[in-house]
N, C-alpha and C positions, 0 to 999 in steps of 0.2 A: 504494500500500500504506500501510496505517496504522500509526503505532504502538500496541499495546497497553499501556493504562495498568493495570498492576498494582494486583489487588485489595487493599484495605485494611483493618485493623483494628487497634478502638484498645480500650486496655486502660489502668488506674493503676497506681498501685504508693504504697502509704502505708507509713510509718514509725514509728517506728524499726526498722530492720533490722537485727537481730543475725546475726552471722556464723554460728550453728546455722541461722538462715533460709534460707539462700542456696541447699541444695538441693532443697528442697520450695518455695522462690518461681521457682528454673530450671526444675524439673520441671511444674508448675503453666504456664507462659509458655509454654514450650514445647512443651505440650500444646495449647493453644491457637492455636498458630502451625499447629503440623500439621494440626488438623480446619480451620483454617479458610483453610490453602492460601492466605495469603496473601504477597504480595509486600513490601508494607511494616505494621507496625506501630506505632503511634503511642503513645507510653507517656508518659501526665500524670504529673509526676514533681514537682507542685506540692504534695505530699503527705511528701513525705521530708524528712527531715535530711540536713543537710549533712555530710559526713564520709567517710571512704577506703571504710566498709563499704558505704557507698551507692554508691559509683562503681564497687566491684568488685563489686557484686550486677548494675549497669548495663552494666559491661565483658561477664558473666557470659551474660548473657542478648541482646546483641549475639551472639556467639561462637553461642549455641544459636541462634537466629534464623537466622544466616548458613547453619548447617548443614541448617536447612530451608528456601534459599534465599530466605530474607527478609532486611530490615534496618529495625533498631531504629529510631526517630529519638523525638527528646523532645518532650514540648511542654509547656509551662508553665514551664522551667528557671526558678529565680533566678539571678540574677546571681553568686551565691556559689558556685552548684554548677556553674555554669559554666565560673567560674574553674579551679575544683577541677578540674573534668574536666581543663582545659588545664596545671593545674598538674602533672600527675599524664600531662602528654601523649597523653591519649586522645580529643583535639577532632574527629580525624580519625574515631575509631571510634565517638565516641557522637554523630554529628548533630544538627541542628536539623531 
């Protein structure tokens, strides 16, 4: 028996993100998660600022992901929003 490799899709996300964004950038991601039935989503995130509203738009959209049985993972991170995720203790929720 084989494993199946979960379907993928990759999305950006640019900035600055204001905290009025956060429901219409969820709803939008999320929308996308569901028609496209994926497993994982890949979110370039070499487009943001560095900063708490970025990582709770990131937290945000984890959480929505999960609940259509997907999960976020970043790519492009800087080093600074890296941190930040780990500062902020979310290294575990928001992947590489």
């Amino acid at each position: 028996m084989t494993a199946r490799v979960p379907h993928t899709v990759a999305f950006a996300i640019e900035g600055p993100i204001a905290r009025a964004d956060l429901p219409g950038l969820c709803a939008r991601v999320c929308e996308l998660l569901q028609k496209s039935k994926a497993g994982v989503a890949l979110c370039d995130v070499s487009g943001v600022d560095v900063d708490a509203v970025t990582v709770d738009a990131l937290a945000r959209l984890q959480l929505g992901a999960r609940r259509s049985g997907c999960q976020v993972r970043l790519c492009n991170a800087s080093d600074e929003l890296r941190e930040l995720v780990a500062f902020m203790g979310l290294r575990d929720v928001l992947p590489e």
